[in-house]
N, C-alpha and C positions, 0 to 999 in steps of 0.2 A: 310539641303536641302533648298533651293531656290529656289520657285516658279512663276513664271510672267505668267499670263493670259492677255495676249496683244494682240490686233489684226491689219493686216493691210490691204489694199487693192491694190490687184493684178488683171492684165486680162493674165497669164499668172504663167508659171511653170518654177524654174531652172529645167536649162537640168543636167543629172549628166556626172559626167566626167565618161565617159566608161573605162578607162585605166591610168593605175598608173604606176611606175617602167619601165618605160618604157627608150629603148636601144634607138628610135630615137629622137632626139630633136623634131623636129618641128612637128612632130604626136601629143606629149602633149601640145606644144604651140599653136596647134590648136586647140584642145578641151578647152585650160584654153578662147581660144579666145570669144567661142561661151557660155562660162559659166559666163562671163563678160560681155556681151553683153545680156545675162535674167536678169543678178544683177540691171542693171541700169534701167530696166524696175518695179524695185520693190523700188525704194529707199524712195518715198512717197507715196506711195500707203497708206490703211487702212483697207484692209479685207484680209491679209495675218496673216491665225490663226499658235497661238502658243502653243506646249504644257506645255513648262518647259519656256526657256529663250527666251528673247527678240527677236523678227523676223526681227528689222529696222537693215537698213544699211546706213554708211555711201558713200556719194556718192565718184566717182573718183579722181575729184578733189579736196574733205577733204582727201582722202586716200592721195595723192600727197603731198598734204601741211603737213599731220603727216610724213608721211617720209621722206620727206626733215628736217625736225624739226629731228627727230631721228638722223638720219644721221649724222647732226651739232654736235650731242652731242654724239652717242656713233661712231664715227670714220669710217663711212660708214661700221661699222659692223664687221673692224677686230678683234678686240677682239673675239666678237663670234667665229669669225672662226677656233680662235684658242680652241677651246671647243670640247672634240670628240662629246657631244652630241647634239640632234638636239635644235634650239634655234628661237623662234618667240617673233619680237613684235606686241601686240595686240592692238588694241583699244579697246577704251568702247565697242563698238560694235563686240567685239572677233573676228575682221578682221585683217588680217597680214597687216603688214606696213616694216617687216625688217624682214630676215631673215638671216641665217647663211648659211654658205656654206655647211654644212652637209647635208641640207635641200634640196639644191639642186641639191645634189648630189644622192642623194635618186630617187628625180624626173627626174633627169636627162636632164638635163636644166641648161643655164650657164649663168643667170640672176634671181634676184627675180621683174623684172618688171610683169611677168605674173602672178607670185602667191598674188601680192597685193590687197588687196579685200576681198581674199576667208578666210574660216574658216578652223583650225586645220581639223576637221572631213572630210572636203570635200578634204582637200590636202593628207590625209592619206588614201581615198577611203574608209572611214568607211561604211557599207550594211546600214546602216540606214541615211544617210544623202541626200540623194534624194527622202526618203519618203512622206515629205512636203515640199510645194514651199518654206517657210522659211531656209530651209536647214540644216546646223551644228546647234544642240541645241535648235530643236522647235520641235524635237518628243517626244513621252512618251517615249521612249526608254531610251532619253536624263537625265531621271529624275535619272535614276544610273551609268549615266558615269561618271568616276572618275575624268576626264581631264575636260570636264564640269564643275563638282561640283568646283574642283579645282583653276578653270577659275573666278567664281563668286562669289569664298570665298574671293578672292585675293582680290577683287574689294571691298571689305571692309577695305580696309589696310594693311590686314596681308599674312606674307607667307606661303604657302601652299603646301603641299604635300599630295596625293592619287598616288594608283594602281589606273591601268584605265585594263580593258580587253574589248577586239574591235577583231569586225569581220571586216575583210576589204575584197574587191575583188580584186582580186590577177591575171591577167589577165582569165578572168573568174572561175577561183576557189575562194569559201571563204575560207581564212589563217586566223587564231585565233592567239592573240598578246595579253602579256603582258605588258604593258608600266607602267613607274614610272614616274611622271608626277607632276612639281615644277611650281608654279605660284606664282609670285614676284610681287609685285605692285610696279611702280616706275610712278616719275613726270616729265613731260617734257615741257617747256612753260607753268607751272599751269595747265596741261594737266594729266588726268590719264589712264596709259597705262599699261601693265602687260606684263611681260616678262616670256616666257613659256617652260620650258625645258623639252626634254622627252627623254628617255632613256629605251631600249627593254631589259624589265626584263625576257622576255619570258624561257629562257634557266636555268634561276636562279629557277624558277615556276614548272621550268619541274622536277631538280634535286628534290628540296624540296617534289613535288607529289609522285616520284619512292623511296625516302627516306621513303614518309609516308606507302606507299605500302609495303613498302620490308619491313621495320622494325615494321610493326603493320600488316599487314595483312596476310603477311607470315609467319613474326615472330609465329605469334597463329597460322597459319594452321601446321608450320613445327612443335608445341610446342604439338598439340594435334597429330601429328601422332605419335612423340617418346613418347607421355605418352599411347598411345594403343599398343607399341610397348612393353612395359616395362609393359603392365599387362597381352596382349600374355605372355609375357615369366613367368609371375609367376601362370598363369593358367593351371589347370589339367582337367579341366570339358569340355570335347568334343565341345558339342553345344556351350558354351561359345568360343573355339576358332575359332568355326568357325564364329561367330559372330564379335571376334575381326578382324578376317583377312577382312571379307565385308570391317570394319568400317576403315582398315589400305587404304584398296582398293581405299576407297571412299575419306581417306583424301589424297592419293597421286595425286588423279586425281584431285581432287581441288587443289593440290597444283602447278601443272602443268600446269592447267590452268589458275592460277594467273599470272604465268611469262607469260607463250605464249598471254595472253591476253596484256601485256605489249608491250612486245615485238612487237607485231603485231600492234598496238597504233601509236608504235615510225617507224616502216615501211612506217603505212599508211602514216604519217605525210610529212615524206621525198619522197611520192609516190615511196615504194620500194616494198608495199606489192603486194604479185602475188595472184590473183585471179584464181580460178578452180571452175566450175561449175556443176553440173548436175541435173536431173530430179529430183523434189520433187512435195510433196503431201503436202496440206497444215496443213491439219489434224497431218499428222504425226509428223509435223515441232512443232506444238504446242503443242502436248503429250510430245514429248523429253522435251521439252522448261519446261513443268512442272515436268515430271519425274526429272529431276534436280534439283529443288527447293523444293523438296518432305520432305526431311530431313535440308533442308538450317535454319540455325538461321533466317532470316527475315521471316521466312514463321510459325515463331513458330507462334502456335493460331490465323491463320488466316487461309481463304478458299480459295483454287486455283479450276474456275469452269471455262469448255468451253459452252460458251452461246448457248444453242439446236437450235439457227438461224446459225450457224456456218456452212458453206458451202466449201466443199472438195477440193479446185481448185489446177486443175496438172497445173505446170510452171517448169521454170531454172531457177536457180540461186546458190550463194554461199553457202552451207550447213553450213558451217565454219563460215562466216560472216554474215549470219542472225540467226544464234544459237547467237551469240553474240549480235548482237543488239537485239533481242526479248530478251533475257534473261536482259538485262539491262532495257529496259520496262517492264517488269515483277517485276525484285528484287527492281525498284523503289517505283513501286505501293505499293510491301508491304511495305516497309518502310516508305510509306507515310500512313498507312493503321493503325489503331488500332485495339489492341488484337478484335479478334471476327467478324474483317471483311470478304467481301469475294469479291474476286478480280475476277472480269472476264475477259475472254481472247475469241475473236473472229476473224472470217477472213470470208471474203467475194470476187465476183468478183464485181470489181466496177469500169464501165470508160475504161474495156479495159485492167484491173491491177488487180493483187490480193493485196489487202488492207488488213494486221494484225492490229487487235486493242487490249487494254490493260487500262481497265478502275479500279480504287477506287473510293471509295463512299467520298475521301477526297478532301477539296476546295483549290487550292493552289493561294495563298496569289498571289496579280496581283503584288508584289515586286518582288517576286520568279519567276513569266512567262515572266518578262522583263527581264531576265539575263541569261535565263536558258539554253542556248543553247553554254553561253561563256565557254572557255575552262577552268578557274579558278574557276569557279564559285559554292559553294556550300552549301549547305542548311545542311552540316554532321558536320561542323567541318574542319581547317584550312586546307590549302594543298590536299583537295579532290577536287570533281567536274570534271572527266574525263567519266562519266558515260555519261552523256546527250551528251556531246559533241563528244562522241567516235560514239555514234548514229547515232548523223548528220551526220560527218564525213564518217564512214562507208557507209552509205546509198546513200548518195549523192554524193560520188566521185566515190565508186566501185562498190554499185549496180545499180546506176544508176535510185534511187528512191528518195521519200519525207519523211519526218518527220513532225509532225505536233501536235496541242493537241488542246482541247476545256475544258474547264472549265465551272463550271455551278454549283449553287445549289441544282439543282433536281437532278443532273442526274454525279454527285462529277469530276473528273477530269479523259479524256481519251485520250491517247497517238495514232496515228495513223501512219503505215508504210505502205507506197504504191510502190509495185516493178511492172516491167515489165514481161508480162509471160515468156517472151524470152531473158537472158538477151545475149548480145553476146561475 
């Protein structure tokens, strides 16, 4: 990793580009107009702070003169063009100079004069690249982007490949993306420039998660219901069967809940999932939410308690879909929790909102709360990480709430869901 604490001086803020993917030309030719036009306001400045990489830019007319130089040497960019994937060249200052027609095809725009200047982050509407006036590559967020990392590795000579996973805004939706992300250092007039390929692993990400699921999570629930099945059958002792059949019960409904919970994932994703709502009580929402976890492996030797501040509030919303997300703030907690912990769970009215909360006594690493919301992303082991993300997700596209956490060492790590009393 690669750190710059650099600072510059600004009277003024990039604007971020409101919209990406976008069907009319001159709608983003317009936005990139007015994002060019904050750039040049910043090119010498010296109190434009950084948190990871470098904040300076170069100004228009170096941009002009690197791509013209480009140009001369890679064939005004056919080559690229002929690449299915998308292709930038960058400067030292990780500003585009040349791109590929994949590129703009994407943005949908039939020149790369508008996107010269700007950074990968800002051209792919990353959520975090209007954070700080510096832009692509000056937030703490930046410090574990792969395309980033990838970007500044290069820039030591060698070539480079990272996963990158990015939130982007998606005409006002957040989309969660895979990218496989090749940084090449090449010389141009004694010039060092980096050529940047990316390519949407996303679907590769997905298969590889539902493989992990099906064949390790199912695998052992569908493995422990035929081994209760196979000692039903060789028991005579009353109470013992009725004992087995509970536990047959119990594992068929987890096992059905595996798939639907999948399934429903892959709905939301493609905005197919149908929402139904009715009257609930919040109390009640958070006793099921534990009577579920009662017998769950995460919850072995550990305490599930509702905080005696906990407050009853009647609202609407998804029964189905906040069973699901509190249960995944829940089964986090334990497993972020050790043997003897005890995990509280509360809800209140707050703001207008009924707000669930979901606290451990555990500190989670500020590595972990800078990633934590990506849809790859996991702290379990390879191909997991749809937990957090399914959260968000959930919350914020169909119920029409927040997701949030504070971390702290007095007071360990609490997850927060805040919905509307009425959702419609």
């Amino acid at each position: 990793m690669f750190l710059y604490q650099r600072t510059v001086r600004t009277h003024t803020k990039i604007l971020y580009i409101p919209g990406i993917f976008v069907k009319k030309q001159n709608e983003f030719l317009v936005r990139m107009v007015y994002l060019r036009k904050e750039m040049n306001l910043q090119m010498n400045s010296k109190n434009l702070t950084t948190y990871f990489a470098p904040a300076e830019r170069a100004p228009n007319k170096r941009i002009a003169q690197q791509a013209r130089a480009a140009d001369d040497l890679l064939g005004d960019c056919s080559f690229f063009d002929a690449l299915p994937n998308i292709v930038m060249v960058l400067n030292h200052n990780r500003q585009v100079i040349l791109c590929n027609q994949v590129l703009l095809d994407l943005l949908g725009i039939e020149d790369y004069e508008s996107v010269k200047g700007l950074r990968p982050g800002e051209l792919l509407r990353c959520t975090h690249a209007c954070e700080m006036a510096g832009g692509c590559g000056t937030t703490e967020f930046c410090r574990t982007c792969g395309a980033m990392n990838a970007i500044l590795e290069s820039q030591y000579g060698r070539k480079v490949y990272h996963e990158c996973r990015i939130l982007i805004n998606n005409n006002g939706r957040t989309k969660a993306l895979d990218l496989g992300v090749t940084a090449m250092p090449i010389q141009i007039n004694n010039e060092e420039f980096t050529v940047l390929s990316i390519v949407d692993i996303s679907d590769e990400k997905r298969r590889h998660s539902l493989e992990r699921i099906f064949f390790h999570d199912v695998m052992n629930t569908a493995g422990g219901l035929m081994g209760l099945a196979e000692l039903l059958e060789n028991t005579a002792d009353a109470d013992l069967v009725k004992e087995f059949i509970l536990d047959i019960q119990s594992s068929a409904k987890l096992l059905v809940e595996q798939i639907r919970e999948q399934r429903d994932l892959t709905l939301a994703e493609n905005n197919e999932l149908k929402v139904s709502t009715a009257p609930l009580q919040s109390l009640n929402i958070l006793s099921e939410v534990i009577a579920h976890f009662t017998n769950h492996e995460a919850s072995r030797h550990r305490q599930i308690m509702i905080n005696p501040t906990t407050e009853n509030v009647v609202f609407t919303s998804s029964p189905q879909l906040l069973h699901r997300v509190l249960g995944n703030m829940l089964k986090n907690a334990l497993e972020a929790s050790e043997a003897g912990d005890t995990v509280w769970l509360g809800c209140r009215f707050q703001d207008g909102q009924v707000e669930f909360w979901v606290n451990n006594p555990g500190v989670m690493p500020r590595e972990i709360q800078l990633q934590l919301f990506q849809r790859s992303f996991s702290t379990k082991g390879k191909d997991r990480g749809l937990g957090t993300y399914s959260m968000k997700l959930l919350t914020e596209r169909y119920l029409h709430g927040s997701i949030s956490f504070t971390v702290s060492k007095e007071e360990g790590t609490t997850f927060f869901a805040r919905y509307p009393l009425n959702q419609a």
